[in-house]
VOGU-3710 file (C-alpha; in Angstrom, 3 decimals, decimal comma):
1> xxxxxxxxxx> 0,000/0,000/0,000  0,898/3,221/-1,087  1,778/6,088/1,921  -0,031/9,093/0,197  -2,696/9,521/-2,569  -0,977/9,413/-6,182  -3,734/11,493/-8,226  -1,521/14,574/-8,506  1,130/13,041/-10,820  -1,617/11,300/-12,877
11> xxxxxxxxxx> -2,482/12,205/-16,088  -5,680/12,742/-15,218  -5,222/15,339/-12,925  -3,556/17,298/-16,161  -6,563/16,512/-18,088  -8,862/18,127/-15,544  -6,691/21,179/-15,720  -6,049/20,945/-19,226  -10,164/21,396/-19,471  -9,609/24,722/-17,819
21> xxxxxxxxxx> -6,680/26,080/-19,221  -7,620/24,689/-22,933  -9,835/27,818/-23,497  -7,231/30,126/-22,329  -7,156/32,697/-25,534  -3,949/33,255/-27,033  -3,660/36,810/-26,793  -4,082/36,531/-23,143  -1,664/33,840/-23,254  0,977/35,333/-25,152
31> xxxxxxxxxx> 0,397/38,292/-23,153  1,082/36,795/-19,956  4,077/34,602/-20,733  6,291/36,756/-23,185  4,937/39,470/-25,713  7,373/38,264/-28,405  5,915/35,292/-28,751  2,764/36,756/-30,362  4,283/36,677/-33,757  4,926/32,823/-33,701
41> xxxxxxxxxx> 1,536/31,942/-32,275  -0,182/34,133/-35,259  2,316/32,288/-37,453  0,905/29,155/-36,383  -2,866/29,866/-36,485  -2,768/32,026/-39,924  0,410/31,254/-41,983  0,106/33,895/-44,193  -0,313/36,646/-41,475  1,898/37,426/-38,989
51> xxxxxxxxxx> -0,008/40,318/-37,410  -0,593/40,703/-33,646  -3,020/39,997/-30,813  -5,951/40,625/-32,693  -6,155/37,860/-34,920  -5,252/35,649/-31,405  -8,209/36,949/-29,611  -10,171/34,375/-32,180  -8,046/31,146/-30,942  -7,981/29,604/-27,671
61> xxxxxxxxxx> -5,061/27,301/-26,104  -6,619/24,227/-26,805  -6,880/25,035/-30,587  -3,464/24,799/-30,887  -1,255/22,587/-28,759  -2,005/18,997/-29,063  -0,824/16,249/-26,902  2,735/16,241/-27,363  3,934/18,619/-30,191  5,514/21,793/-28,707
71> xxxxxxxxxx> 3,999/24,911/-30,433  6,278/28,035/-30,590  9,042/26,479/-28,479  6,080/25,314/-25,952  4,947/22,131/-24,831  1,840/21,405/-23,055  3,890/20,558/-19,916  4,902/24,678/-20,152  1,533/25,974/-20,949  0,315/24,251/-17,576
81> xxxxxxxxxx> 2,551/25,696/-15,662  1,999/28,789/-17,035  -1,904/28,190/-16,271  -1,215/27,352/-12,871  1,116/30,766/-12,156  -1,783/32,714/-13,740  -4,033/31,299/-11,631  -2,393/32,004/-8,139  -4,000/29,791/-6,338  -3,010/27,830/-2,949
91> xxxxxxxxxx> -4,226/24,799/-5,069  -3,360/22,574/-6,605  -1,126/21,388/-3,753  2,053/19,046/-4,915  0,859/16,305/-3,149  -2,422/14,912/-1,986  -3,185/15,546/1,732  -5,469/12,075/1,900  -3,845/8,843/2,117  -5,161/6,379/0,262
101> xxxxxxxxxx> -7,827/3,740/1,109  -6,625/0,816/-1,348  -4,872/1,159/-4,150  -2,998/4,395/-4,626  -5,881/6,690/-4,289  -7,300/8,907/-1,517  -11,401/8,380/-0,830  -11,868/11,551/-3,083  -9,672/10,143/-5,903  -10,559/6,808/-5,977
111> xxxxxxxxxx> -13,646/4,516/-6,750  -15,108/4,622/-3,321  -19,134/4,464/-2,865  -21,549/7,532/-2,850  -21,969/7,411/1,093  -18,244/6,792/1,731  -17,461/9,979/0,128  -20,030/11,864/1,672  -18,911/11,123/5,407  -15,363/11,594/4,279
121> xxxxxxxxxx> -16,705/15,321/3,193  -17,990/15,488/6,459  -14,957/14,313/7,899  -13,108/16,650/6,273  -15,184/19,758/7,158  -15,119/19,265/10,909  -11,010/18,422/10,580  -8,678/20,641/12,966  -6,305/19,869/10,012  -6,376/22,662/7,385
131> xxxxxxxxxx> -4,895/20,124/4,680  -7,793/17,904/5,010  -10,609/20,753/3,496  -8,485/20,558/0,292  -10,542/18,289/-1,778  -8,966/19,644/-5,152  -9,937/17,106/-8,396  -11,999/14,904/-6,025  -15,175/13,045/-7,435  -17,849/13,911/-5,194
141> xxxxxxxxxx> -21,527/12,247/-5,927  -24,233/14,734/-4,660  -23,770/17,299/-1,929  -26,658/17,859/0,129  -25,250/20,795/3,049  -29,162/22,079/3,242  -30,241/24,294/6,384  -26,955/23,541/7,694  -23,809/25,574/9,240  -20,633/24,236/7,810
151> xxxxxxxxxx> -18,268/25,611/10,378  -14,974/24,492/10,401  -12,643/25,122/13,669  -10,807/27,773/11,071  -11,603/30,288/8,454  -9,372/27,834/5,915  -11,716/27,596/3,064  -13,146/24,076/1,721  -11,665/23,615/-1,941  -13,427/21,548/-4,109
161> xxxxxxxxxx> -11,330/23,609/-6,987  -11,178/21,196/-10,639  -14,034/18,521/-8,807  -16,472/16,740/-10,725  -19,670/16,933/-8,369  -22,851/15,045/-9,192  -24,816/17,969/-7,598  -24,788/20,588/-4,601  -27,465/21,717/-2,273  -26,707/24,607/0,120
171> xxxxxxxxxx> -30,157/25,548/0,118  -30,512/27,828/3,268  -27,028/26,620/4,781  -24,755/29,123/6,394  -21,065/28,593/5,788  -18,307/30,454/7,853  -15,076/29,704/5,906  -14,701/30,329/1,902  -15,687/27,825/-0,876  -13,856/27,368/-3,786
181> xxxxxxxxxx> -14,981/25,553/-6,934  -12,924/27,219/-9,444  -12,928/25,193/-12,232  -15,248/22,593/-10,956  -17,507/21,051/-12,927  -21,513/20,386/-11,548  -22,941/17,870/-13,872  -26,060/17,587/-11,877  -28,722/20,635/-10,102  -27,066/22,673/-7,775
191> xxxxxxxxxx> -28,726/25,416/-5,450  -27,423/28,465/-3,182  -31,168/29,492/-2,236  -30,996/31,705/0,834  -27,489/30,295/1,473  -25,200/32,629/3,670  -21,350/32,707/3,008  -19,286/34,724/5,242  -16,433/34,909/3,205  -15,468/34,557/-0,296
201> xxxxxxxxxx> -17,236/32,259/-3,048  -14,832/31,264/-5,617  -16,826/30,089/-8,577  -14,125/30,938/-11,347  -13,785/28,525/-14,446  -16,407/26,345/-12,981  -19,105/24,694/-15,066  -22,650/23,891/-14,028  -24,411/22,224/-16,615  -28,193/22,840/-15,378
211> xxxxxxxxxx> -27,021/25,925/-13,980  -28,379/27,010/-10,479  -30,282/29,026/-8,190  -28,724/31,445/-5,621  -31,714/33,985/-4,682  -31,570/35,821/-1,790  -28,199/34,049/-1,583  -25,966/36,682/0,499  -22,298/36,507/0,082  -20,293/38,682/2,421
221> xxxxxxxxxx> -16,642/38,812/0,599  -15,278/38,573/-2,821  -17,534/36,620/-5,279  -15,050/35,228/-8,336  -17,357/34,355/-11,016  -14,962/34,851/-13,904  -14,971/32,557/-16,641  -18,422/30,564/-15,224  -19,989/27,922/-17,673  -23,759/27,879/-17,025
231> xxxxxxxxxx> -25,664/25,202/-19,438  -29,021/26,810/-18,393  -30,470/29,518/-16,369  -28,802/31,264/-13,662  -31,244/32,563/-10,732  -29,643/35,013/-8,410  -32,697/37,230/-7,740  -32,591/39,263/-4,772  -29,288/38,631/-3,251  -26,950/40,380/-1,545
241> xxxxxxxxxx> -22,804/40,659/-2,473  -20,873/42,595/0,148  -17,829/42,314/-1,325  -16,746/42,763/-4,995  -18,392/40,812/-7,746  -16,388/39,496/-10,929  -18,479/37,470/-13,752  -16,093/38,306/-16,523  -15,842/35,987/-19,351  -18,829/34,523/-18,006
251> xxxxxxxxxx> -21,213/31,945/-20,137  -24,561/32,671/-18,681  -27,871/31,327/-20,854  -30,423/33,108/-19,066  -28,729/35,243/-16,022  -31,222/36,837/-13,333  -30,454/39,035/-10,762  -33,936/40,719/-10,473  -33,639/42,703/-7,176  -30,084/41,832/-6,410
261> xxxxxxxxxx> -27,684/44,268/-4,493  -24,030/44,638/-5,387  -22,664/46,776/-2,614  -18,887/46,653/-4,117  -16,872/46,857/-7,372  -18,594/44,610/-10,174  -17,624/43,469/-13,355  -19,265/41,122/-15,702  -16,678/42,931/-18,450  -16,496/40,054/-21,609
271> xxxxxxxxxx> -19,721/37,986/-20,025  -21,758/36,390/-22,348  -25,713/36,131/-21,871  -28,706/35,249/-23,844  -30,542/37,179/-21,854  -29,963/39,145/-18,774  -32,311/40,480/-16,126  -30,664/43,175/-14,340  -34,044/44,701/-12,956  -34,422/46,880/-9,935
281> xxxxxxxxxx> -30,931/46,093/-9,292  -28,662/48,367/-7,303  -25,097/48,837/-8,036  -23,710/51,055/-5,122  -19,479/50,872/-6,382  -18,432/51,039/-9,858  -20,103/49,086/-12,295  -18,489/47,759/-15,689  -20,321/45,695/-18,420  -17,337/45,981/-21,071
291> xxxxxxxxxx> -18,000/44,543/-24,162  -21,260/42,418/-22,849  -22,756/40,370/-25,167  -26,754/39,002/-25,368  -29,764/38,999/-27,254  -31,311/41,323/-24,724  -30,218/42,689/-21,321  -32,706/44,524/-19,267  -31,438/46,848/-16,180  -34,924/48,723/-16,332
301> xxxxxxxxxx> -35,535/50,654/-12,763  -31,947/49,609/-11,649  -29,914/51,823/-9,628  -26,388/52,342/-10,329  -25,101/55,079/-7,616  -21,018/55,303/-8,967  -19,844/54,584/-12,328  -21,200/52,764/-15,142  -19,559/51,290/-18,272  -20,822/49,630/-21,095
311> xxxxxxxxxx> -18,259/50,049/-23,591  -18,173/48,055/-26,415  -21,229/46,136/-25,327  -23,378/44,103/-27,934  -26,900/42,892/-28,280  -28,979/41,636/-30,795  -32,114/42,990/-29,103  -32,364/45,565/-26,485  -30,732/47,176/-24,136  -33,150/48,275/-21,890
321> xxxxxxxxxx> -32,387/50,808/-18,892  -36,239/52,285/-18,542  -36,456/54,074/-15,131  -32,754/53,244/-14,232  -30,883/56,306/-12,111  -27,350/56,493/-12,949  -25,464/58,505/-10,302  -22,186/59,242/-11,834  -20,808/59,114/-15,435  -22,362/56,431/-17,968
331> xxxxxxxxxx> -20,096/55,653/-20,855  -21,493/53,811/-23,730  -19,245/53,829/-26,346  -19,031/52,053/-29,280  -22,000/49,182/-28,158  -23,869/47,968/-31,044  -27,478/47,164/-30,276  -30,978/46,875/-32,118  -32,061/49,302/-30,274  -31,366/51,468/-26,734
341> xxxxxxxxxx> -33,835/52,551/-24,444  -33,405/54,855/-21,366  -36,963/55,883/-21,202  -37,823/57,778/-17,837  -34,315/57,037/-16,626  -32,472/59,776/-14,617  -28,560/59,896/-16,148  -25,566/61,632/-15,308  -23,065/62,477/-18,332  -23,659/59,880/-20,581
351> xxxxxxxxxx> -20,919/59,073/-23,485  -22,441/57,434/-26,675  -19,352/57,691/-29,587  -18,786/55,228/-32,541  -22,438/53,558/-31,281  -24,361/51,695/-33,849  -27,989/51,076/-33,313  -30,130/50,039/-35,296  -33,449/51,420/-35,042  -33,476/53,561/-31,902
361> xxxxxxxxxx> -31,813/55,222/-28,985  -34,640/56,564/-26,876  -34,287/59,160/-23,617  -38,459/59,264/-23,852  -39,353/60,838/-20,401  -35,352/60,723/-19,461  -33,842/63,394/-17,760  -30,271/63,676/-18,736  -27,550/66,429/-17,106  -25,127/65,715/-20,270
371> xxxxxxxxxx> -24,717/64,070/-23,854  -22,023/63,134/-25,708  -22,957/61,681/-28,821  -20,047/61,529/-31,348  -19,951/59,204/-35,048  -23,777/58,178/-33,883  -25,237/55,992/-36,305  -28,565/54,759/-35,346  -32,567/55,260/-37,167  -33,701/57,625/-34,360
381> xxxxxxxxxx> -32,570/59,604/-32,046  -35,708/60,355/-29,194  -35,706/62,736/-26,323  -39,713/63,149/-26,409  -40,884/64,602/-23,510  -37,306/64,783/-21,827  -35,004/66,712/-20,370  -31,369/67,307/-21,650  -29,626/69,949/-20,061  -26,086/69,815/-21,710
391> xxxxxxxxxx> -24,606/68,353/-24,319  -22,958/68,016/-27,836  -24,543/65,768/-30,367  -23,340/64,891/-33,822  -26,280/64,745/-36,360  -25,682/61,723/-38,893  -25,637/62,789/-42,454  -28,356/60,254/-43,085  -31,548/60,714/-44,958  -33,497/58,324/-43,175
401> xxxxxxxxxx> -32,023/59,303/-39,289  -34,287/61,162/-37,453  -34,105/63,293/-33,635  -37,523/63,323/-31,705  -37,695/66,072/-29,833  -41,688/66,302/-29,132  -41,877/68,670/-26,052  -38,867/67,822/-25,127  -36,707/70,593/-22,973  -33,460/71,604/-24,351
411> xxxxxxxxxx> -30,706/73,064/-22,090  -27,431/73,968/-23,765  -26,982/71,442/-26,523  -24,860/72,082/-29,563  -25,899/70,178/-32,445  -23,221/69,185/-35,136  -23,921/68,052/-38,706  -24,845/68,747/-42,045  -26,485/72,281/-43,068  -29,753/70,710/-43,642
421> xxxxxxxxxx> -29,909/68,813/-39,758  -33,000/70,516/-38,855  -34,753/68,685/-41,820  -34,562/65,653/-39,882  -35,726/66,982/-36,470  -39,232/66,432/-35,029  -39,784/69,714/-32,853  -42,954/70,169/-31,505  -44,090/71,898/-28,545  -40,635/71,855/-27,266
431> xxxxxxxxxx> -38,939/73,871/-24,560  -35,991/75,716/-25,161  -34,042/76,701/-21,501  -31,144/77,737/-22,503  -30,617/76,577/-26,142  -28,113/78,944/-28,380  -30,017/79,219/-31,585  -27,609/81,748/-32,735  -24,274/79,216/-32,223  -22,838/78,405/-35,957
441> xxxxxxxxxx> -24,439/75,160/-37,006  -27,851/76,110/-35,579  -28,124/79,225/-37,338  -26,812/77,863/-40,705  -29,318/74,728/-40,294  -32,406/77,008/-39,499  -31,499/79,459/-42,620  -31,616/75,899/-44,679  -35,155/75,478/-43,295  -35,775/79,191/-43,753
451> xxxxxxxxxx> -36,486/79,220/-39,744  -39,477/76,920/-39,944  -38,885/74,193/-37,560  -42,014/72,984/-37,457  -42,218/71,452/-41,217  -40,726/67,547/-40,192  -43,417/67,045/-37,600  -45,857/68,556/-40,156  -45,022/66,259/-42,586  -44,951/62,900/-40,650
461> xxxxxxxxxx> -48,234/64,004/-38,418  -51,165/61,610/-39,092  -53,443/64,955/-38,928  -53,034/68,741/-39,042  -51,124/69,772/-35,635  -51,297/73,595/-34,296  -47,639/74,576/-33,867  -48,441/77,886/-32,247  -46,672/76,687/-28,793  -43,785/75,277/-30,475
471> xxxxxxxxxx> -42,978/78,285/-31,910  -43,872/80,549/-29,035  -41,800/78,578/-26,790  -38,531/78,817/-29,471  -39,025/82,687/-28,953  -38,943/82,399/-25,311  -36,181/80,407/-25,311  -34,549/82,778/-27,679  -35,673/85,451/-26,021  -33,965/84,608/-22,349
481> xxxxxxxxxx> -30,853/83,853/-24,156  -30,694/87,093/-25,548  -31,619/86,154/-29,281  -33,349/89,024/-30,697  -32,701/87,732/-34,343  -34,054/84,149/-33,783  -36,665/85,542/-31,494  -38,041/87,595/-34,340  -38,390/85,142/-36,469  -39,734/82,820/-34,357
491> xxxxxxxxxx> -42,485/85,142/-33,524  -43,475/86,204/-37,058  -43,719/81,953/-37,616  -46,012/82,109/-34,024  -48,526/84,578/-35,344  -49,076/82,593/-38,667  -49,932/79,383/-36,954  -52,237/81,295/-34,463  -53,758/83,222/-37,771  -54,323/78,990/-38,776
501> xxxxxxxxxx> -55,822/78,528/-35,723  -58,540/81,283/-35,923  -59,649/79,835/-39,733  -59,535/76,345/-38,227  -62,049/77,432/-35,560  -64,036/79,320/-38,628  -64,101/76,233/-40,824  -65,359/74,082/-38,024  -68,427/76,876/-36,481  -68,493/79,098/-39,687
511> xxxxxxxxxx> -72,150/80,078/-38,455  -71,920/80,636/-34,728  -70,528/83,512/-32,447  -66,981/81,871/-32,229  -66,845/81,386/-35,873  -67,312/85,076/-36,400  -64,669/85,966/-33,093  -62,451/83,656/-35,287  -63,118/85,265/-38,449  -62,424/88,830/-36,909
521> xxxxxxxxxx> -58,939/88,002/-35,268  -57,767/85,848/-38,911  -58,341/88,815/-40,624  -56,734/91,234/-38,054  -54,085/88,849/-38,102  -53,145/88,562/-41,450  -53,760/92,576/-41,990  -50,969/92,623/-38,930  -48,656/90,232/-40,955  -48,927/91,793/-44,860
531> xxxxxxxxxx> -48,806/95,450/-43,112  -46,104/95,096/-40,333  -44,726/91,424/-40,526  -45,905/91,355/-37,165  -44,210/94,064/-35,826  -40,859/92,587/-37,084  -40,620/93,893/-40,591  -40,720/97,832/-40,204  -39,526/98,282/-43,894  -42,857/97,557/-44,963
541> xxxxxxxxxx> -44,512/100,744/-42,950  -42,148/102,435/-44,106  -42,568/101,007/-47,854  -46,296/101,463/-48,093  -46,350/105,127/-45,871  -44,312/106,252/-49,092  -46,577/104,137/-51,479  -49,983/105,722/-49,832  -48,587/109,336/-50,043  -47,670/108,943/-53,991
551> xxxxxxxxxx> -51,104/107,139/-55,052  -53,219/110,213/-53,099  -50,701/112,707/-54,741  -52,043/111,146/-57,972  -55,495/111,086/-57,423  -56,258/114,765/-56,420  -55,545/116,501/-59,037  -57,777/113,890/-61,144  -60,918/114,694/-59,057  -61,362/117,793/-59,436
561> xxxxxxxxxx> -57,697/119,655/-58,367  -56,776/121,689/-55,667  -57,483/125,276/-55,244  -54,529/127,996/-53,896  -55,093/131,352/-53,744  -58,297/131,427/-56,175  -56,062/128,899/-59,110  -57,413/125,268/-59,592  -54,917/122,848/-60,488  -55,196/119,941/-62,181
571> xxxxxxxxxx> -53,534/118,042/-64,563  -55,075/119,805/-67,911  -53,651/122,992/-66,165  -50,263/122,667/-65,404  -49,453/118,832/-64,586  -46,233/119,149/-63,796  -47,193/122,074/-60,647  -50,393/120,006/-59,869  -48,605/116,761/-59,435  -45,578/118,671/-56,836
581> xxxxxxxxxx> -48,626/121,069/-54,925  -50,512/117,348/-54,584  -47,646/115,753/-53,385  -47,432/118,340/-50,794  -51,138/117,896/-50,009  -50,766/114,185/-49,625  -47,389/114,410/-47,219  -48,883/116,999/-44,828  -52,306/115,335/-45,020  -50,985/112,208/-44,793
591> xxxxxxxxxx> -49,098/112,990/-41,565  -52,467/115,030/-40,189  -50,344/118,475/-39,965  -52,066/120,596/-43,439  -51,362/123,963/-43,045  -54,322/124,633/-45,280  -52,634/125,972/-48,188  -54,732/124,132/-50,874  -58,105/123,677/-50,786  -59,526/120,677/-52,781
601> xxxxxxxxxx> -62,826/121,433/-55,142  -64,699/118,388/-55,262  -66,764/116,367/-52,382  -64,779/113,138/-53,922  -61,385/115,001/-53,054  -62,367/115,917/-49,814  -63,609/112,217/-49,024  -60,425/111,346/-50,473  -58,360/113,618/-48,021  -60,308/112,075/-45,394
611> xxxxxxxxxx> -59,264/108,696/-45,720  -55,372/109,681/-46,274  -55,694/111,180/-42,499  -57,187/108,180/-40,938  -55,171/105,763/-42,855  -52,294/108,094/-42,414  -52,493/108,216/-38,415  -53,263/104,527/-38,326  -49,645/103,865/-40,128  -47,733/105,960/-38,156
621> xxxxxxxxxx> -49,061/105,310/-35,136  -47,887/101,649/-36,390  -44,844/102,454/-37,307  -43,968/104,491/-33,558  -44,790/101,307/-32,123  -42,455/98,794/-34,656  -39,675/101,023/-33,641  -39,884/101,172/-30,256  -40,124/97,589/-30,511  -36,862/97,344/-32,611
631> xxx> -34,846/99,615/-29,942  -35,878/97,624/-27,023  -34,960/94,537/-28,607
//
């Protein structure tokens, strides 16, 4: 009889950590071992390119050394080793801590029955002998450890690191010391419901092939998740990690952690997920989902109170963070996604450069502090009925790409694009609070529109839309910023629609007291827009004050002439002296100040007079008011 177990120096101990360190990628490999050896690994995977990491990030260790062929100048023998320094673990040990019960194999490496194993678990986990909890490799047949307290006479951790365990119950158990299982492998159901660990969980590498269920698990140190194999859904709803959380790498099917607080640092950066339910989580350190990959990932009415990054994340669906508050910075560059929603979500500065999405990216309801949006390519753009207070956006030169903007409220944003950007924005009954209409690219794309914002709403509305309040509030907002150029337009644009308004109301009640109300003010307001263009266009006053004054000069002497010191002129006469005297007349009648040097000789000229004064006082008295207008803008 051997003295100690022999598994260690078997060869299949090196398969079992050959599994593991088989899907090693070679970048990371090459990486960690010697940088120069990049070149000869790409050699070997693509002869005829000898480029660099990236075309290694596509191969994995196992795809290239077999059995005994050394690759590079490495054998498998050197990769191991290699694994095992990466690694840094306090296991595998050199030698097997068991002695052997026949043969030259421990209970936990040999061929020993189901309940034989178990009590030599127990065993183990009640040993004053550290050595004993190392169960590294072991064969266990199922675990059941439910509603109990594993509490060994030390905080040594039980290692069941590279095992092959039938199954594992900790349903409701409490366990002082660590567990490890990196790298295990759970063939059969394993559960951590309402299990309490008081220090670490080390789940790295391992591989549960009908996944499990850890809600309202609580784990109070480090959770190592990286590089977990789940064949099917992952339940981790409502728990509670006090120390850091790692799940990079991960293979997750279905991952839920409705509910589930994250007190520390976590990372799932790398993880890959069919779906993932993030829900009403709260994330209260820093938060990184680096280049994530699913179908769809929800964190809708999460809470994520320090940093959160998504960079590089992917999803063939959605990425859904509806009624999620983001505390600090949110960078989400260069994800790729159908589509992005952040409905009613509260964010911090958000970063979304070199992001491709495919149909929308939607702040609906959002309140946002600031946008970066840089080399956006995505369908639509939506901040209906939101709030962005800062930010810079690049407008894609894209026909089809369009920016909702349906009573949204607009803080200082700079917009960036092509001259024609406002063509493909849908502004209606939005709020402008401190939006610089008069910064470069905003005045250039208005002038393209010729100032009337309102047309790309018009033109995808289902029915006519009164725009009166859109274009009000753009000359308030212009207005408090100081705009009087933007504001004037604005305002002329305001008037129109409320002119529409008034012949709407006519055309619906053209026979009732508020079709005739309606009738008056349309045709007071369009007398106020051909005459003054509202009050912002004092040219014409000025343009038909001169016109009225020449057509009455003509007339007088034509009905009858004007008399001056007992001589009637008209234009049989002396046309040339009728036409100046009747000029005259018209000016100082015009302007109500005759000094009654002419007299006109016909009741038709006098009527004629009449109507010059009135009109005459009504112009000027318009034109008094324009200008004041103009100086105190």
């Amino acid at each position: 009889m051997h003295n100690e177990c022999e598994y260690f120096d078997s060869v299949e101990w090196d398969d079992r950590r050959w599994r593991a360190a088989s899907e090693w990628q070679l970048d990371g490999f090459a990486a960690f071992v010697d940088a120069d050896v990049q070149d000869a690994l790409a050699g070997v995977v693509n002869p005829e390119s000898r480029s660099q990491e990236t075309e290694l990030s596509a191969f994995t260790v196992g795809d290239v050394w077999p059995r005994e062929t050394p690759v590079a100048g490495w054998t498998r023998e050197d990769v191991l080793a290699a694994w095992d320094d990466r690694e840094v673990t306090p296991d595998p040990p050199e030698a097997c801590p068991h002695e052997p019960t026949g043969g030259d194999r421990c209970v936990f490496h040999g061929d020993a029955d189901d309940e034989t194993v178990r009590a030599a678990v127990s065993e183990a986990i009640d040993s004053e002998r550290r050595a004993d909890r190392l169960l590294s490799g072991g064969t266990f047949p199922s675990l059941d450890f439910r509603f109990e307290r594993i509490a060994a006479p030390d905080t040594h951790p039980l290692v069941l690191s590279y095992a092959t365990v039938d199954g594992l119950d900790f349903h409701s158990a409490t366990v002082t010391q660590g567990l490890n299982l990196r790298y295990a492998r759970v063939t059969g159901d394993a559960s951590f419901h309402n299990a309490t660990f008081e220090r670490f969980l080390a789940l790295r590498g391992a591989e549960f092939e009908t996944g499990f269920d850890a809600d309202e698990a609580t784990v109070g140190g480090r959770l190592d998740a990286k590089r977990l194999r789940a064949g099917d859904d992952v339940r981790i709803t409502r728990a509670v990690f006090r120390g850091s959380v790692a799940f990079d790498d991960a293979s997750l099917p279905e991952a839920n952690f409705f509910g589930t607080t994250f007190t520390d640092e976590t990372s799932f950066d790398g993880a890959e997920l069919t779906t993932g339910n993030f829900k009403t989580a709260t994330f209260e350190g820093i938060a990184s989902f680096e280049r994530l990959t699913a179908e769809m990932t929800s964190f809708s009415r999460a809470r994520f109170d320090k940093m959160a990054v998504f960079d590089g994340s992917e999803a063939t669906d959605e990425l859904v963070f509806v009624g999620t508050t983001f505390g600090e910075r949110l960078l989400c560059d260069e994800i790729r996604a159908e589509a992005v929603l952040f409905a009613d979500a509260t964010v911090g500065p958000i970063s979304l450069d070199d992001v491709v999405v495919d149909q929308q990216i939607n702040f609906a309801g959002a309140t946002v502090e600031q946008l970066r949006a840089a080399n956006l390519t995505t369908e639509t753009l939506t901040v209906m009925t939101g709030t962005l207070h800062e930010g810079r956006i690049e407008v894609p030169d894209d026909e089809e790409f369009t920016c909702n903007l349906t009573e949204a409220t607009l803080g200082d944003v700079t917009f960036e694009g092509p001259p024609d950007m406002f063509e493909s924005f849908l502004l209606r009954d939005t709020v402008f609070d401190g939006f610089d209409f008069a910064r470069g690219a905003h005045r250039e794309a208005l002038a393209a529109v010729d100032w009337n914002i309102h047309e790309p709403a018009a033109a995808v509305a289902d029915e006519p839309i009164d725009f009166e309040t859109t274009y009000l509030r753009a000359k308030q907002g212009a207005d408090d910023h100081g705009d009087t150029v933007a504001a004037s337009e604005f305002f002329v644009r305001e008037m129109r629609h409320r002119r529409n308004g008034y012949l709407d109301t006519l055309s619906a009640s053209p026979v009732s007291i508020a079709g005739l109300v309606s009738l008056y003010r349309a045709v007071s307001n369009t007398t106020l827009g051909v005459l003054t263009g509202y009050g912002e266009r004092p040219g014409r006053v000025v343009l038909m004050s001169v016109a009225t004054v020449l057509g009455f000069a003509v007339l007088y002497p034509a009905t009858g002439g004007l008399a001056r010191n007992g001589t009637t002129l008209r234009y049989g006469s002396d046309a040339t002296t009728a036409l100046l005297d009747s000029l005259y007349f018209s000016f100082v009648t015009f302007t109500t100040v005759d000094y009654g040097n002419f007299a006109l000789t016909s009741p038709l000229g006098r009527v004629l007079a009449g109507v010059e004064a009135f009109f005459g006082a009504f112009v000027l008295a318009l034109l008094v008011y324009i200008l004041g207008r103009s100086i105190r803008l």
